[in-house]
C-alpha positions in Angstrom: -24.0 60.4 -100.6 -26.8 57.8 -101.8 -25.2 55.6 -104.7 -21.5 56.6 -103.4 -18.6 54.5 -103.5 -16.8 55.2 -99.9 -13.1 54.3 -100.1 -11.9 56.6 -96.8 -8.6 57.1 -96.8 -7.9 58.5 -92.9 -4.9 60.9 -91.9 -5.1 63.0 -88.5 -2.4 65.7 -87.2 -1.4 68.5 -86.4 -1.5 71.8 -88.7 -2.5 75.6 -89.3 -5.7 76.6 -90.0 -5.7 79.8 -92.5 -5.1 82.3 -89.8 -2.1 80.4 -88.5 -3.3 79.3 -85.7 -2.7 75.6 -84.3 -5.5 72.9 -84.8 -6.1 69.3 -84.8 -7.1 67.6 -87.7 -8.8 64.6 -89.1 -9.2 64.1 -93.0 -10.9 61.5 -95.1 -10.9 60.9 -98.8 -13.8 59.6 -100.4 -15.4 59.0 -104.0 -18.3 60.1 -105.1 -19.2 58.9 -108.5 -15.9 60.1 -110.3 -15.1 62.6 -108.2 -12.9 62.2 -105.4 -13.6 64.3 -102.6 -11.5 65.0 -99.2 -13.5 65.8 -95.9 -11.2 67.5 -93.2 -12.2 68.4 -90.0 -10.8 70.3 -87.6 -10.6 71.9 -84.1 -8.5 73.8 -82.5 -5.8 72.9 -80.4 -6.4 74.6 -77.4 -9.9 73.4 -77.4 -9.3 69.5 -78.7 -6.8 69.2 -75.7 -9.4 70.7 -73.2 -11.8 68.5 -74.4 -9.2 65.2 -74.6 -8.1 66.8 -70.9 -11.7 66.1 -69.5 -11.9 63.4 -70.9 -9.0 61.4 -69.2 -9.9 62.8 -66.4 -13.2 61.3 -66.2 -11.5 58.2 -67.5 -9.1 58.1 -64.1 -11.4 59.1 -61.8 -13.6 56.2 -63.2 -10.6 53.8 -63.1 -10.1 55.3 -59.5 -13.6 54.6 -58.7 -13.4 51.1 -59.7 -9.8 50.2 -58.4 -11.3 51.6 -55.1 -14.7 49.5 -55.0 -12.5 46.2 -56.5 -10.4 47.0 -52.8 -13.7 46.8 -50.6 -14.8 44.1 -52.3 -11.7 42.2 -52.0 -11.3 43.3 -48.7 -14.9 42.4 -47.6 -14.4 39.5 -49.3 -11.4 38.3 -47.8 -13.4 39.1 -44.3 -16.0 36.9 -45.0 -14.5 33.8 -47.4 -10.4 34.2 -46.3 -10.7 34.7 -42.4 -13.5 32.3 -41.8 -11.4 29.5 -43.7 -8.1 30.8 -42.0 -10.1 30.3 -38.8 -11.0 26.7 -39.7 -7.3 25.5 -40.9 -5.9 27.1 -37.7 -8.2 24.6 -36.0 -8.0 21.3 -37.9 -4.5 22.2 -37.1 -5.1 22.6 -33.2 -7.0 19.6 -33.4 -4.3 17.2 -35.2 -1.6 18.0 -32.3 -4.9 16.7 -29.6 -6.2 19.8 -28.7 -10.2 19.1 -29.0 -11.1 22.2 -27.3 -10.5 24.2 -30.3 -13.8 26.1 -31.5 -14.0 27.8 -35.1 -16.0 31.2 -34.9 -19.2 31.2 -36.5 -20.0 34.5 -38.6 -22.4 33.8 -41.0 -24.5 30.9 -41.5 -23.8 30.9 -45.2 -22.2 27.7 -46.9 -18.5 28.8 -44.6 -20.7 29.1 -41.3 -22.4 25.8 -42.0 -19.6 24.3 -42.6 -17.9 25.9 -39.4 -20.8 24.6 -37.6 -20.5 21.4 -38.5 -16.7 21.5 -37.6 -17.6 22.4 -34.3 -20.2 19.7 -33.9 -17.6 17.3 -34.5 -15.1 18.1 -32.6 -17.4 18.3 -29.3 -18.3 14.5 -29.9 -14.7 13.4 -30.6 -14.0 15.4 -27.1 -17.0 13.3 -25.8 -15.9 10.1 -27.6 -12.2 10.8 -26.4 -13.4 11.6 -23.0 -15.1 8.3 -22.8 -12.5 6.3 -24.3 -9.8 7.6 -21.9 -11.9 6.6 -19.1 -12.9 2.9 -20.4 -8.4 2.7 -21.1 -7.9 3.8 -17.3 -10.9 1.5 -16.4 -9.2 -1.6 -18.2 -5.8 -0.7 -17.3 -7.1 -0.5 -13.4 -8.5 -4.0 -14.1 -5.7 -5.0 -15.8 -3.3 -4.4 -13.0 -5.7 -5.7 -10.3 -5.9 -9.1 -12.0 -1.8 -8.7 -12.7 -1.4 -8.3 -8.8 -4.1 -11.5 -8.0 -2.6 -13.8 -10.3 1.2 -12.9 -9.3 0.5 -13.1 -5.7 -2.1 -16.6 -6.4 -1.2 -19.6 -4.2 -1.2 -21.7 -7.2 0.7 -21.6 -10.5 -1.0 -19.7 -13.5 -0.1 -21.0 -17.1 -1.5 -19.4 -20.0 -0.9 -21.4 -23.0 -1.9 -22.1 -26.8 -3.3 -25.7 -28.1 -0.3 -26.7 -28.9 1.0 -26.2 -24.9 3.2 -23.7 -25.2 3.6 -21.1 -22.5 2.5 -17.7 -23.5 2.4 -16.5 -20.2 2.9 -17.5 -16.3 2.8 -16.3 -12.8 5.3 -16.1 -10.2 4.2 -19.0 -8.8 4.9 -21.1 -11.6 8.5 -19.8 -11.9 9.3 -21.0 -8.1 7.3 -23.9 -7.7 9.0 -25.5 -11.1 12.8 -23.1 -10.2 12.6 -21.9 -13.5 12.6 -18.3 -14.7 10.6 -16.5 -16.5 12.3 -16.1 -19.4 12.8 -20.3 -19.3 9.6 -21.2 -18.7 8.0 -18.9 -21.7 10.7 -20.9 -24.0 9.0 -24.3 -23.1 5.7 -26.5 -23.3 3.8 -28.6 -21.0 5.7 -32.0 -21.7 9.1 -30.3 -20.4 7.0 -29.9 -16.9 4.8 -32.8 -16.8 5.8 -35.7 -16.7 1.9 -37.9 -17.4 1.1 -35.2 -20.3 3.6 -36.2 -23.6 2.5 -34.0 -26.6 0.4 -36.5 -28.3 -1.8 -37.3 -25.2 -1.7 -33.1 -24.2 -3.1 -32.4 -28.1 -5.9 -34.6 -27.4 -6.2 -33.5 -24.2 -7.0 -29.8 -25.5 -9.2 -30.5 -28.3 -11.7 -32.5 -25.9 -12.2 -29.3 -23.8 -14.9 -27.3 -24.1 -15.0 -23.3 -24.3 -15.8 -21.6 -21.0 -16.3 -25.2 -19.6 -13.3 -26.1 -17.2 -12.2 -29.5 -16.2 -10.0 -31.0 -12.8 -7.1 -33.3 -13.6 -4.0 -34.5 -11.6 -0.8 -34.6 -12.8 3.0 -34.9 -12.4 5.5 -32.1 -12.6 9.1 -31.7 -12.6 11.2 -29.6 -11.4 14.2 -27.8 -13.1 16.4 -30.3 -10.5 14.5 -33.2 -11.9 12.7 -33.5 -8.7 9.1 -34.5 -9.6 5.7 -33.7 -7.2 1.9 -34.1 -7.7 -0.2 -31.3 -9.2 -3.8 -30.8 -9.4 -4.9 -29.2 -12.3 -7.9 -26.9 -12.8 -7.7 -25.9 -16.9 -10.1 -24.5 -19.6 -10.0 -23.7 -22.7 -11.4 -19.7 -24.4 -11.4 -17.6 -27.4 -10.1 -14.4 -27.7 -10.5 -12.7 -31.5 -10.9 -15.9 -33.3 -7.7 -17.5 -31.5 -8.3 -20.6 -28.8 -6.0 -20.2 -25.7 -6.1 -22.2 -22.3 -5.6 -21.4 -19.1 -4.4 -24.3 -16.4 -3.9 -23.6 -12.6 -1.8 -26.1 -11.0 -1.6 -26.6 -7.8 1.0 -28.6 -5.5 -0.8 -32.2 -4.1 2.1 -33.0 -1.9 1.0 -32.6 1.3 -2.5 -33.7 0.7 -1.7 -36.8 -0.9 0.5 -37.6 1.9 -2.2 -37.4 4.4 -4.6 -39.2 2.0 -1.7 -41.9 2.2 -1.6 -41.4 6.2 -5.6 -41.8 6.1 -5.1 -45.0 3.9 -2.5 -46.1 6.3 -5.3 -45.2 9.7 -8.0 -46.7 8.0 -5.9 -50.2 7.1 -4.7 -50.3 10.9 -8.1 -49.3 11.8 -9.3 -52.9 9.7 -6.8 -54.5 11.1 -7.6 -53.3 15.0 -11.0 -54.3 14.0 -10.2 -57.4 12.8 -7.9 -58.0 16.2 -10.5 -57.5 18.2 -12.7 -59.7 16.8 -10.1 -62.5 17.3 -9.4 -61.4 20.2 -12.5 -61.9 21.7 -13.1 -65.2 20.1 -9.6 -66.3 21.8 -10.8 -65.0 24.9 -13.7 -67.1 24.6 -11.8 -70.0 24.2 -9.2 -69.3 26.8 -11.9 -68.8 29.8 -12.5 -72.6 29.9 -9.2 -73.5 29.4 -8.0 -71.0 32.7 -11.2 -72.2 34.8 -10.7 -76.1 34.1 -7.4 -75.9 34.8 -8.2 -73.8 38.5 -10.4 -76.7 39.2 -7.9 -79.1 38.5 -5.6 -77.1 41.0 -8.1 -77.3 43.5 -8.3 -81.1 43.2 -4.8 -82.2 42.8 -2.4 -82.6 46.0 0.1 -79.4 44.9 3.3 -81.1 45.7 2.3 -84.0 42.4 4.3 -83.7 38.6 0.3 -82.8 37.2 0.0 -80.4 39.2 3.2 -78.6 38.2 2.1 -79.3 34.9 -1.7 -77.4 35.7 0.0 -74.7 37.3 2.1 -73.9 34.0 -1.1 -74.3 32.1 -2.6 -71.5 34.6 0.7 -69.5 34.0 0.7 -69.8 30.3 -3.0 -68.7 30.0 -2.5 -65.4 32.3 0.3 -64.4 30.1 -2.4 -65.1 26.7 -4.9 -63.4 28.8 -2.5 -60.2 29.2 -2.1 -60.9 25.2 -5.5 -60.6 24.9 -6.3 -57.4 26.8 -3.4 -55.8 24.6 -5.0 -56.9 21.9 -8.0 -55.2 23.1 -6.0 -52.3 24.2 -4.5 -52.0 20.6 -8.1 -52.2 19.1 -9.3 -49.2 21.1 -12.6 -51.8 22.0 -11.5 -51.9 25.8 -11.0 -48.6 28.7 -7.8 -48.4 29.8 -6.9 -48.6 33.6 -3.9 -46.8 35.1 -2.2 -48.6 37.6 0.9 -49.4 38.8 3.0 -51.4 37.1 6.2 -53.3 37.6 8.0 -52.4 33.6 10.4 -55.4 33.7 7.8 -58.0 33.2 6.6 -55.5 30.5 9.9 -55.8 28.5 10.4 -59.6 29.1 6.8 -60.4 27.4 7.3 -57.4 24.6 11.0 -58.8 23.7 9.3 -62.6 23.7 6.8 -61.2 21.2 9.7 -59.5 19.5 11.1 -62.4 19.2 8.6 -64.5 17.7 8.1 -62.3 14.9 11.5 -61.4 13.8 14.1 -63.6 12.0 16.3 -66.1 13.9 19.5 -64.4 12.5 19.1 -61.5 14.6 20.5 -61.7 18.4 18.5 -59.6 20.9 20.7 -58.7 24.0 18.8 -56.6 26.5 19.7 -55.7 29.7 16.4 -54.3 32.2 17.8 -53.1 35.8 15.9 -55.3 38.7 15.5 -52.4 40.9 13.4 -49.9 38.7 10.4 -49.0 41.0 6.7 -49.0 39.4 5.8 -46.8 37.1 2.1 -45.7 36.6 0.6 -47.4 33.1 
């Protein structure tokens, strides 16, 4: 065919070879030079179909084959890619609803069991890490209450506050010192309580303390009746997150600065019993010569004379300054007392003549002392 033009022209069929008999054809047309030539070949039926029969068969069994290996390796592949991942969804899923003690099954180390590994890893240290963060939460909700329950039951009020004075938070204590509630008292400032502390003088007051350095100050408060009382303030300023609070315990004065002003009052009488005695004794000093001259001059003048009436009243007068005197003394605590008995009419008469002298002479004293009282043991 070297130097031939091909031009096939294909047709394929069924027909009857010369004998009749069925076959399966295939024919070609070609050129070759200037002829044109036809090539048909043929087979037999019977034969071609065995042969085509075989053939598919080999073809299905090899698509059989291959469908059936495609199912193991899906399948083997679903066991080792699908189930490991199922495994790990199922627990990020048991973990989002709290459950930490979820475990992903490790059956391969390849990247799936790495990565399940890791999974694992982390879920035991958030356990660990939740573990320990419940415990520090009870911890601090322990202390929390502990210090809820001291400053509640404190014997002095508790005011938490911001720079500006108002109440962020108070104790009980506050609430029925002042007879506010609780509710009240968190809708007010220092200058509705305190009286010495306006808001001018309390905003300088805050910006001069120092931070974890607490100062003592007294002060005035007043009541919800209006009723006002001395307080002694212990306050200090701190810093929590950037923002500046300060905390003031306040504590009622009353009865201390009434004994302060009872101590004043024992100290000034004190002075003045000091001071008594002193004159007391000079007086005394004086009065000795005055009592012994005038004895002598008793002893010397006949007693029926004018002088010595006169000398005798001088003797009288100075026994009663002399019983003056040893009051005095008795008042200054500088002299022991002596029980005795003692007549307590002459006591009245000489305490309502001293009454007398040093009260106005617009007042009347009536008294009325019964004669017959017996002694009485002073």
């Amino acid at each position: 065919l070297k130097g031939s033009h091909w031009q096939p022209k294909e047709a394929y069929g069924i027909g009857q070879d010369f004998s009749g008999g069925p076959v399966l054809f295939v024919s070609k047309k070609i050129s070759l030079g200037e002829q044109n030539l036809t090539i048909v070949s043929e087979r037999s039926l019977p034969v071609a179909m065995a042969i085509s029969y075989s053939t598919v068969k080999i073809i299905v069994i090899t698509l059989l084959l291959s469908l059936t290996a495609a199912v193991l390796v899906l399948v083997l592949s679903y066991r080792r890619i699908v189930t490991p991942i199922n495994n790990l969804i199922d627990a990020v899923n048991t973990m989002r609803h709290g459950n930490l003690s979820m475990r992903v099954p490790i059956q391969s180390m390849d990247e799936i069991g790495i990565l399940s590994r890791s999974f694992n890893e982390m879920a035991l240290q958030l356990s660990k890490e939740l573990g320990e963060r419940k415990m520090a939460q009870k911890t601090l909700t322990e202390s929390e209450k502990r210090f809820r329950v001291l400053v509640e039951y404190a014997a002095d009020g508790v005011f938490l506050m911001d720079l500006n004075g108002s109440f962020i938070d108070v104790n009980q204590h506050a609430c029925t010192s002042l007879g506010y509630t609780r509710e009240e008292l968190l809708s007010m400032g220092v200058p509705d309580i305190d009286t010495s502390f306006p808001e001018q003088k309390l905003r300088e007051f805050n910006n001069s303390l120092v931070i974890d350095q607490a100062v003592t100050i007294e002060g005035m408060h007043k009541k919800k009746s209006g009723e006002t009382f001395p307080v002694e303030v212990r306050a200090g300023k701190f810093e929590i997150d950037d923002q500046q609070f300060v905390l003031a315990l306040a504590r009622d004065i009353s009865d201390r600065k009434s004994l302060e002003d009872k101590l004043l009052q024992a100290q000034k009488m004190e002075a003045i019993g000091t001071l008594a005695g002193g004159i007391a004794h000079d007086f005394n000093n004086i009065l000795t010569p005055i009592l012994g001259y005038a004895e002598m001059a008793k002893i010397v003048l006949p007693p029926d004379t004018e002088v010595a009436d006169e000398i005798n009243e001088i003797v009288v007068a100075g026994e009663r300054a002399k019983n003056l005197v040893a009051q005095i003394l008795t008042f200054s605590r500088q002299t022991n007392q002596e029980i005795m008995a003692l007549k307590i009419q002459s006591v009245l008469k000489e305490a309502l003549k001293l009454l007398r002298s040093s009260i106005p002479t617009n007042i009347d004293i009536k008294h009325e002392i019964n004669p017959d009282c017996p002694a009485v043991m002073a």
